[in-house]
C-alpha atoms as an extended CHARMM CRD file, in Angstrom:
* protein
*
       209  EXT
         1         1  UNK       CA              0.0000000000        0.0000000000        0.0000000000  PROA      1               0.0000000000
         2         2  UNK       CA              1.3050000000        3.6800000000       -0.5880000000  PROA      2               0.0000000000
         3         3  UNK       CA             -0.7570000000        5.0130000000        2.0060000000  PROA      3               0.0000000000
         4         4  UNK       CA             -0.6020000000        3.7120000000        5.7050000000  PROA      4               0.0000000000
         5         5  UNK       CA             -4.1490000000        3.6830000000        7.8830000000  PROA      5               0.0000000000
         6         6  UNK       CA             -5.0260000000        4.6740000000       11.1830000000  PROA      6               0.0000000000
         7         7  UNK       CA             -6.7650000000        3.0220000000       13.4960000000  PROA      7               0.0000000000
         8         8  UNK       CA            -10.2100000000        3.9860000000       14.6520000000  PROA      8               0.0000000000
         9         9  UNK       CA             -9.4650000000        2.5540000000       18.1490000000  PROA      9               0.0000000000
        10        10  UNK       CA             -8.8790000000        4.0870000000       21.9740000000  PROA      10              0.0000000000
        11        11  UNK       CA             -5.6160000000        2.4350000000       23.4710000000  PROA      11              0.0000000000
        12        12  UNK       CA             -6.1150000000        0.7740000000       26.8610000000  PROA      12              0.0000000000
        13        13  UNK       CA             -6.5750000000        2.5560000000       29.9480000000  PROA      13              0.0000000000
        14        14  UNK       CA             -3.4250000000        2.5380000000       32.1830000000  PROA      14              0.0000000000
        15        15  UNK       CA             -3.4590000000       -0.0010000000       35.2590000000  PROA      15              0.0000000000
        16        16  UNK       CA             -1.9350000000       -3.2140000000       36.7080000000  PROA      16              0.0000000000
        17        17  UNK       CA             -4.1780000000       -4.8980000000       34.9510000000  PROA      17              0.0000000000
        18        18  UNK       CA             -3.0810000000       -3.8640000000       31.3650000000  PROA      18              0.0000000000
        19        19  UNK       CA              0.4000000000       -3.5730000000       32.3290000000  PROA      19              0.0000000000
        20        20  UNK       CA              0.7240000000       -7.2010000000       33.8710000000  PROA      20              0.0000000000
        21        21  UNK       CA              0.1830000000       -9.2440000000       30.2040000000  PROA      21              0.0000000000
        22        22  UNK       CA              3.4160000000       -7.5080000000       29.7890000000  PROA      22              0.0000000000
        23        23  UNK       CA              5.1050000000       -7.7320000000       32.3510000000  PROA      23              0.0000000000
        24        24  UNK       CA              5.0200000000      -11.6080000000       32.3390000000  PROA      24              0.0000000000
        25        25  UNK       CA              5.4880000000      -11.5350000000       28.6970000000  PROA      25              0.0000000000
        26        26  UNK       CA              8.8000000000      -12.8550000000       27.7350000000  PROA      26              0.0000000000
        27        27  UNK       CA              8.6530000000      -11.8110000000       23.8450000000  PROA      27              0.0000000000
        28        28  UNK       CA              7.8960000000       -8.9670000000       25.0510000000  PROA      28              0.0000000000
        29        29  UNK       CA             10.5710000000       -8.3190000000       27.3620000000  PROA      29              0.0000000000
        30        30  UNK       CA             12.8460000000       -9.7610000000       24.5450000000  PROA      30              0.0000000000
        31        31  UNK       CA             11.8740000000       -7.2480000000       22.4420000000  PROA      31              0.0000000000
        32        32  UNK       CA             12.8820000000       -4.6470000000       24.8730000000  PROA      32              0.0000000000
        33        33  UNK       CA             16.5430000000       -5.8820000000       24.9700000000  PROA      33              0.0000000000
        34        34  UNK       CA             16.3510000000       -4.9450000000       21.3360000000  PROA      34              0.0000000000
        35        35  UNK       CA             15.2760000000       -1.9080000000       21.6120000000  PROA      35              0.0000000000
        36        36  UNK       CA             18.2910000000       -1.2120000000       24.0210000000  PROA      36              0.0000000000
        37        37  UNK       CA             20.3210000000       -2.3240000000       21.3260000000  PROA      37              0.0000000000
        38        38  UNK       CA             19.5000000000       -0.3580000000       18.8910000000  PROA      38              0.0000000000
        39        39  UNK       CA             19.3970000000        2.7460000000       20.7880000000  PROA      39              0.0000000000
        40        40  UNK       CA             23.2130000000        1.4070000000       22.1790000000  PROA      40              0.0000000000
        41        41  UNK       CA             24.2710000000        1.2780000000       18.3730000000  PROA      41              0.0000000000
        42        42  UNK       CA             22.1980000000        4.6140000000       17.7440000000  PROA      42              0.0000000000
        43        43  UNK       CA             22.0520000000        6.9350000000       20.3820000000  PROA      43              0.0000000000
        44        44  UNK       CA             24.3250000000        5.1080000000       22.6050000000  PROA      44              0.0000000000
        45        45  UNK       CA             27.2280000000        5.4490000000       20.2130000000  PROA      45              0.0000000000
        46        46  UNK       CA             26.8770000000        8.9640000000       18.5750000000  PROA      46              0.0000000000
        47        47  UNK       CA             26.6040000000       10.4080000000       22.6120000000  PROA      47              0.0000000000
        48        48  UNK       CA             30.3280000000        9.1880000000       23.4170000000  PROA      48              0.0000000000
        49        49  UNK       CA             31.8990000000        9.4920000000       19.8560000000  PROA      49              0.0000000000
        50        50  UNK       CA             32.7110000000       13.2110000000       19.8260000000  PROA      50              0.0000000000
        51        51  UNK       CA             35.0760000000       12.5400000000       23.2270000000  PROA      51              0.0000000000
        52        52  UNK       CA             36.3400000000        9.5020000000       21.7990000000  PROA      52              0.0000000000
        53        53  UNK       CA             37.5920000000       11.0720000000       18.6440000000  PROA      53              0.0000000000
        54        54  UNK       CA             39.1720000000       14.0480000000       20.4220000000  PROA      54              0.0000000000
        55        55  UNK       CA             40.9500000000       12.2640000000       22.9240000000  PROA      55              0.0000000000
        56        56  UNK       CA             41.9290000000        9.2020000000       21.8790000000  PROA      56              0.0000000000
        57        57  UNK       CA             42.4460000000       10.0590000000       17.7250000000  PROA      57              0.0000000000
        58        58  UNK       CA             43.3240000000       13.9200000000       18.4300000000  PROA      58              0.0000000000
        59        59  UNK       CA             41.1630000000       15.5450000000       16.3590000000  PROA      59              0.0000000000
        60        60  UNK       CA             39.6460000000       18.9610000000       17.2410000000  PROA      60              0.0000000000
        61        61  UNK       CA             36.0180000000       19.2880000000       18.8990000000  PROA      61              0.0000000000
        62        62  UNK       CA             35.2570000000       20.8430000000       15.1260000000  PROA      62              0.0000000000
        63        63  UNK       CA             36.5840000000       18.2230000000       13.5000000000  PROA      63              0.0000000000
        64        64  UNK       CA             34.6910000000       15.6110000000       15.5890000000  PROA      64              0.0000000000
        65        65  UNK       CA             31.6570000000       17.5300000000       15.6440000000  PROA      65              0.0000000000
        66        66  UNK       CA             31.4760000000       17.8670000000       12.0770000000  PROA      66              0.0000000000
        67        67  UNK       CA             32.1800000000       14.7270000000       11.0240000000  PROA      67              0.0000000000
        68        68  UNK       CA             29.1790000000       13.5410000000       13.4740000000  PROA      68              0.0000000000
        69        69  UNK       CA             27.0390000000       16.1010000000       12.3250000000  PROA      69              0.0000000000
        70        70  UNK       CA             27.9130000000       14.9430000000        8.0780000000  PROA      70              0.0000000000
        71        71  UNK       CA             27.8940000000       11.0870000000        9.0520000000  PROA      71              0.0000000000
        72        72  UNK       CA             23.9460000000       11.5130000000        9.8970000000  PROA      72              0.0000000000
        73        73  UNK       CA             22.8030000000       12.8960000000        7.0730000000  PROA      73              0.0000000000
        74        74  UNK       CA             22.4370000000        9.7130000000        5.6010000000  PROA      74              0.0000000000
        75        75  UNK       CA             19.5580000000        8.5710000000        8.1060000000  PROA      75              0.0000000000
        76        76  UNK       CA             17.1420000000       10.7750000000        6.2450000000  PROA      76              0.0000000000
        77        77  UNK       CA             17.4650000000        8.1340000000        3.0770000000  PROA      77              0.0000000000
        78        78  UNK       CA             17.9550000000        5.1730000000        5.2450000000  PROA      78              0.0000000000
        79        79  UNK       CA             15.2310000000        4.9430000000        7.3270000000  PROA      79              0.0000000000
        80        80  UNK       CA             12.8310000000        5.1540000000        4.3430000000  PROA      80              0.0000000000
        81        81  UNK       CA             15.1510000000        2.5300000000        2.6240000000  PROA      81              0.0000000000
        82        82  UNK       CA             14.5940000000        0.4330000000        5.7530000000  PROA      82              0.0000000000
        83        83  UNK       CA             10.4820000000        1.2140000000        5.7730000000  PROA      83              0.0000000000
        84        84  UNK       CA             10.3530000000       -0.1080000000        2.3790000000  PROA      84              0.0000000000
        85        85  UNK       CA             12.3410000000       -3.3120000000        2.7680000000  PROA      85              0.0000000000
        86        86  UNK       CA              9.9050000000       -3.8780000000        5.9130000000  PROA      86              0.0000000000
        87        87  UNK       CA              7.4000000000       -3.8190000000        3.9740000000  PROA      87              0.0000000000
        88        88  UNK       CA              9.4550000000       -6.3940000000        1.1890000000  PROA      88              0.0000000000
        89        89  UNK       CA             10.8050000000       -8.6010000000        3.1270000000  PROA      89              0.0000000000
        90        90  UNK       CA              9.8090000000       -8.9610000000        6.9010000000  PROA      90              0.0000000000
        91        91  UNK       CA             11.1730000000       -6.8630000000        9.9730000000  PROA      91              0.0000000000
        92        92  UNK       CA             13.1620000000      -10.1830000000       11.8220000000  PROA      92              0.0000000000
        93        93  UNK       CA             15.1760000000      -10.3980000000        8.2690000000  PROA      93              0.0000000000
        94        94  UNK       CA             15.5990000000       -6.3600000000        8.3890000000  PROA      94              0.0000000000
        95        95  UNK       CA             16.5950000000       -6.6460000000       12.2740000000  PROA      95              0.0000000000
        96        96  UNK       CA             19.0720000000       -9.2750000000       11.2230000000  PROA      96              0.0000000000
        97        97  UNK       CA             20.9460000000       -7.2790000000        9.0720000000  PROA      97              0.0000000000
        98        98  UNK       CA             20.8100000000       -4.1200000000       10.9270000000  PROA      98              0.0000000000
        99        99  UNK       CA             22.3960000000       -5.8150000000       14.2110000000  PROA      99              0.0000000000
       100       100  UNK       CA             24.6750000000       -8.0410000000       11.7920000000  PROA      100             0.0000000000
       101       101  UNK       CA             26.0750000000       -5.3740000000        9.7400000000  PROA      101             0.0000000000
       102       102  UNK       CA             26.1920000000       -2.3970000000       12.3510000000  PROA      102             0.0000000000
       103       103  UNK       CA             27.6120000000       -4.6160000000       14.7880000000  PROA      103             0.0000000000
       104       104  UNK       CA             30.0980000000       -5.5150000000       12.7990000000  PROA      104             0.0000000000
       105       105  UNK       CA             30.9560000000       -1.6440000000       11.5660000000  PROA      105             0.0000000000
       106       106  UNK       CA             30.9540000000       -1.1810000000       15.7480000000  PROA      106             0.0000000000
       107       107  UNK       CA             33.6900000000       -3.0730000000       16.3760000000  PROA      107             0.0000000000
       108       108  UNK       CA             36.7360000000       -1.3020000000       14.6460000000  PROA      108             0.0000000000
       109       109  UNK       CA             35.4250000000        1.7710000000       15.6660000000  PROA      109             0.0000000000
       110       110  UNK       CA             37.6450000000        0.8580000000       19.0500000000  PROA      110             0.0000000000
       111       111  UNK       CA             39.8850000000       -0.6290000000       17.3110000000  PROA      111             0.0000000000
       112       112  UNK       CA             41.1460000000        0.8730000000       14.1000000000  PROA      112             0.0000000000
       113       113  UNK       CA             43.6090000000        3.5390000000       13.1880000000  PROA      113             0.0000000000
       114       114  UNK       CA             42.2320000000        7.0050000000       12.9800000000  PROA      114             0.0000000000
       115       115  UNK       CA             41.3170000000        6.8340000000        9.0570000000  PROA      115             0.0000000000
       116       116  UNK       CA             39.2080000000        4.0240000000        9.1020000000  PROA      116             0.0000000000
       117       117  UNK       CA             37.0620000000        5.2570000000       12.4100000000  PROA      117             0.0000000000
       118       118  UNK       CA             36.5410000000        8.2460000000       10.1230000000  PROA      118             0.0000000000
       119       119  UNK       CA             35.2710000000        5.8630000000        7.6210000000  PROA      119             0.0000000000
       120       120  UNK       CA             33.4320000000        3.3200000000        9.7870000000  PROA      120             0.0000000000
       121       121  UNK       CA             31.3500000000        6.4200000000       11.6090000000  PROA      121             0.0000000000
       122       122  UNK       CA             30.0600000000        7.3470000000        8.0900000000  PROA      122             0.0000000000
       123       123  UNK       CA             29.1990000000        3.8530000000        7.0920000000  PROA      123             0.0000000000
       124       124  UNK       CA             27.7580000000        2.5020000000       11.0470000000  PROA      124             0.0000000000
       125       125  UNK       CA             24.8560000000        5.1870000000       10.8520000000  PROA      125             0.0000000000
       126       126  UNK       CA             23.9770000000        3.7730000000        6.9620000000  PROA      126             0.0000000000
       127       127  UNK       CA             22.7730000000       -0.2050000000        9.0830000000  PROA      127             0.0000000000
       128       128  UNK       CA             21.7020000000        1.2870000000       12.7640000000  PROA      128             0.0000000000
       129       129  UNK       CA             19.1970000000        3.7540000000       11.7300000000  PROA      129             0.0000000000
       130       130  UNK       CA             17.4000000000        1.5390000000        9.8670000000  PROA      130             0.0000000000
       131       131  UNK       CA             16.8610000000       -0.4460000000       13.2980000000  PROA      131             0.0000000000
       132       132  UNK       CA             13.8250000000        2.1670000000       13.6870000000  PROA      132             0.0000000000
       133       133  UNK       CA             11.2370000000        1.2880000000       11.2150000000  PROA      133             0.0000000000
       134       134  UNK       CA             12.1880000000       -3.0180000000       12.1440000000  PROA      134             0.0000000000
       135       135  UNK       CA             12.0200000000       -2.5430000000       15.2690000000  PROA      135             0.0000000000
       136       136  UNK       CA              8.6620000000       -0.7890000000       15.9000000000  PROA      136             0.0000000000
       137       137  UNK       CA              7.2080000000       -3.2090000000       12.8710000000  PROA      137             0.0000000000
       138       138  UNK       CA              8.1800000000       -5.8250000000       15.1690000000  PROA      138             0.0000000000
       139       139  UNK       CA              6.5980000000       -3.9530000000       18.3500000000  PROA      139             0.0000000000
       140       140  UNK       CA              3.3310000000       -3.7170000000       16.3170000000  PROA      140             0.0000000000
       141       141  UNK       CA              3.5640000000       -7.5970000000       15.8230000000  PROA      141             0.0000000000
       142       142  UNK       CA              3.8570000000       -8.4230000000       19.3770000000  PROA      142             0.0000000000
       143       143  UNK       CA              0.7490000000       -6.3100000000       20.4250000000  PROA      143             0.0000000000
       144       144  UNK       CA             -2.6030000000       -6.1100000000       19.7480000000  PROA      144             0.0000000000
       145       145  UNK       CA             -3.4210000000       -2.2280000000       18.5280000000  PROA      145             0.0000000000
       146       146  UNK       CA             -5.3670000000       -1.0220000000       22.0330000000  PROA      146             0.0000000000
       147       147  UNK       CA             -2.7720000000       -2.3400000000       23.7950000000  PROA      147             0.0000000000
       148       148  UNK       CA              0.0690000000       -0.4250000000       22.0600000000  PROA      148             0.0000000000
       149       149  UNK       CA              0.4760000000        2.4420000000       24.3860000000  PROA      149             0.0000000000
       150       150  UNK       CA              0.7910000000        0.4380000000       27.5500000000  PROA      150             0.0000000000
       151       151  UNK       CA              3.5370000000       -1.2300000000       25.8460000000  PROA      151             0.0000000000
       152       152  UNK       CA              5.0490000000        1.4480000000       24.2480000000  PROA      152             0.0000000000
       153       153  UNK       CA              4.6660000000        3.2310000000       27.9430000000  PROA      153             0.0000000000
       154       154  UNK       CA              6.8750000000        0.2970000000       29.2410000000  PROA      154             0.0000000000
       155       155  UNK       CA              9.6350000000       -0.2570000000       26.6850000000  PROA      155             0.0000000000
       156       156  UNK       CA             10.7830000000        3.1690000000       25.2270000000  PROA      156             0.0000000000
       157       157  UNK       CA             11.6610000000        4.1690000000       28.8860000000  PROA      157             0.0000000000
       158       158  UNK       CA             13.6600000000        1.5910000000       29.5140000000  PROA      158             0.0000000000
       159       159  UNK       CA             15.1340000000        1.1630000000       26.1140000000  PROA      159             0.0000000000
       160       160  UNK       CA             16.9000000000        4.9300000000       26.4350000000  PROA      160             0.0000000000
       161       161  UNK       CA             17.5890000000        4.1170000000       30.3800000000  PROA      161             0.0000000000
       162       162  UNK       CA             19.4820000000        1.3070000000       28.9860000000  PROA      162             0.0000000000
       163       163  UNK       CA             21.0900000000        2.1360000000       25.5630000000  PROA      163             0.0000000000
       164       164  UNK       CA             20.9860000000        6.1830000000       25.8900000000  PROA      164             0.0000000000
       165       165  UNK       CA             22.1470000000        6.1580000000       29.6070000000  PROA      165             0.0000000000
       166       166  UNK       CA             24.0580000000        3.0510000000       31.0860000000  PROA      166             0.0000000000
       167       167  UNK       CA             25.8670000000        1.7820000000       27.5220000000  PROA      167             0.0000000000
       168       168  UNK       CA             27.6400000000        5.4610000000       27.4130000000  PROA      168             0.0000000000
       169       169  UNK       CA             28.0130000000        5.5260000000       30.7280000000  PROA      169             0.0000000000
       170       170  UNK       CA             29.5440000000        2.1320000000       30.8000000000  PROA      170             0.0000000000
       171       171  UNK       CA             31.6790000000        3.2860000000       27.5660000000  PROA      171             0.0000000000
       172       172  UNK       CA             32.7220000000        6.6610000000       29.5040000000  PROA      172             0.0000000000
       173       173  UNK       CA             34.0100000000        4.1750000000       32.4610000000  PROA      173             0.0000000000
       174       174  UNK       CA             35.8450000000        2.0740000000       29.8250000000  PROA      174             0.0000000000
       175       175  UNK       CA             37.7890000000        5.4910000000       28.6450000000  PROA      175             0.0000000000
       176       176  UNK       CA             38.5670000000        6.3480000000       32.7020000000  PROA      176             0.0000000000
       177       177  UNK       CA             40.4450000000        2.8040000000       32.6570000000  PROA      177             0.0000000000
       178       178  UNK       CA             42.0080000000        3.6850000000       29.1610000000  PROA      178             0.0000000000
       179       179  UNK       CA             40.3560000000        1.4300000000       27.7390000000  PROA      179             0.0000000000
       180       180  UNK       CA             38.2400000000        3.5410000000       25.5690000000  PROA      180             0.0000000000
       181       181  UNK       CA             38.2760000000        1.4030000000       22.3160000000  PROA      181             0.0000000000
       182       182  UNK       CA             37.5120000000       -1.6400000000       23.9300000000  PROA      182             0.0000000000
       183       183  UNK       CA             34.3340000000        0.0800000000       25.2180000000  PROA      183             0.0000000000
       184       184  UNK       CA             33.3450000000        0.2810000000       21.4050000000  PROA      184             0.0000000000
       185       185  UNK       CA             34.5220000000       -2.9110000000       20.3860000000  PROA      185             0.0000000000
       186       186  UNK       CA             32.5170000000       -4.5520000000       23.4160000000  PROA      186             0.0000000000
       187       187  UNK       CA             29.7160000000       -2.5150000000       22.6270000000  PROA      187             0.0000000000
       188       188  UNK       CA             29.5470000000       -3.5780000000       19.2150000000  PROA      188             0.0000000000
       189       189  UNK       CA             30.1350000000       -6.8870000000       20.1120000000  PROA      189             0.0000000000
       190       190  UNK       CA             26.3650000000       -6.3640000000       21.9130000000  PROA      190             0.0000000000
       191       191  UNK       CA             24.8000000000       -5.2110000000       19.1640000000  PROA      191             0.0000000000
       192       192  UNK       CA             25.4530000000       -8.1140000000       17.2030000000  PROA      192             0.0000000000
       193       193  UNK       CA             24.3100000000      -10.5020000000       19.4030000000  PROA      193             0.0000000000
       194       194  UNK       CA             20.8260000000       -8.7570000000       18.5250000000  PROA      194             0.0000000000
       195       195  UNK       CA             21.3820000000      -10.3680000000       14.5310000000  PROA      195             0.0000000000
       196       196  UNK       CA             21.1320000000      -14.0710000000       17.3370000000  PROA      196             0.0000000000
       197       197  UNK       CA             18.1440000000      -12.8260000000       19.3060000000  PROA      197             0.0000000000
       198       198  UNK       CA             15.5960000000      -11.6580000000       16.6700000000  PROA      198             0.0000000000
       199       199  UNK       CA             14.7960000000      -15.2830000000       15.7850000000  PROA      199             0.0000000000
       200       200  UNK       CA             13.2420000000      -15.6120000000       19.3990000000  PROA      200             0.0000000000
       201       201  UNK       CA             10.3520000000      -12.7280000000       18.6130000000  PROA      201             0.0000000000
       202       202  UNK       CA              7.4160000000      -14.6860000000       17.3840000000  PROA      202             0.0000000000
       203       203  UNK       CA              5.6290000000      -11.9170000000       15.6170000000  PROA      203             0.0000000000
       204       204  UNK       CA              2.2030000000      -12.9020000000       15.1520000000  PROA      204             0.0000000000
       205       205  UNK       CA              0.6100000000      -10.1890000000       12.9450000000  PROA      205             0.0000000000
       206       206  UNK       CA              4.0440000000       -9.9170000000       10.7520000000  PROA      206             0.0000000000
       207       207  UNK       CA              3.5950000000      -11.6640000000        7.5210000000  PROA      207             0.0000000000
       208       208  UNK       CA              6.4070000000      -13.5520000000        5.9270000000  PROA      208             0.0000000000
       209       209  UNK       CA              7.8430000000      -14.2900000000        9.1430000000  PROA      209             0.0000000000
């Protein structure tokens, strides 16, 4: 279809009640953990890369900042590419590829010389932002539509706790011990574990999957 369609439909009223399905739910909870990776390759990432590239490749805030700034433009073309190969294919094989491939990308970020991490944070943003459009496919699947918020209320909270908050944190510890690459590398390392744990989301209003 070219043109998406709203629901005519009022979510579920908040309460233990609506929140416990959840809370038991382990799909659901599953799904969370992928949320905070993709926000850890996303969010997570781009936070702690600016003090990363100044002080452990000595290049100037600018310089950094800049390069940041350039190496996201590419999410504006990417996420659409991503909503359309949804739509193709199925958002487990999309969530596969976008935790495969910017897991992979993740890694030499703490590890390479300075001229490939210039590379590898232009090509890293091209596979994680496309987790967006998967990923709340997927939520969709796992949910009946009334019942969206209260999920929605419970995940995205913890999701950016997790992969906005305690991954650069955790990554900002890592530079304290001078071990500021290896807080990359592990973190990448993370994020591809998510191309292992899609398979364990049983979507049941996905097709294809």
């Amino acid at each position: 279809m070219r043109i998406g369609r709203g629901g005519e439909f009022r979510g579920k009223a908040v309460g233990y009640a609506a929140y416990r399905g959840f809370l038991i739910s382990p799909r659901f909870w599953l799904l969370v953990l992928l949320f905070c990776l993709g926000i850890s390759g996303t969010l997570g990432l781009y936070t702690m890369l600016p003090l990363y590239l100044v002080s452990v490749h000595d290049l100037s805030p600018e310089t950094a900042n800049t390069l940041l700034a350039l190496s996201r433009v590419s999410g504006i073309v990417m996420v659409l590419a991503a909503g359309w190969a949804v739509d193709r294919f199925s958002p487990k094989t999309v969530l596969r590829l976008v935790f495969g491939l910017s897991g992979l990308m993740t890694v030499p970020i703490g590890l390479a010389s300075t001229n490939w991490v210039v590379v590898l944070i232009f090509l890293q943003p091209l596979a994680a932002v496309c987790f967006f459009p998967a990923g709340l496919a997927a939520f969709a699947a796992i949910s009946k539509p009334e019942e969206r918020n209260i999920a929605l209320s419970l995940m995205v909270p913890i999701a950016f706790l997790v992969g906005g908050g305690a991954v650069p944190a955790l990554i900002g510890l890592a530079g304290d011990l001078n071990a500021f690459g290896i807080g990359f590398a592990l973190t990448g390392l993370a994020v591809f574990t998510g191309a292992l744990l899609v398979g364990g989301v049983k979507m049941d209003n996905a097709p294809r999957d």
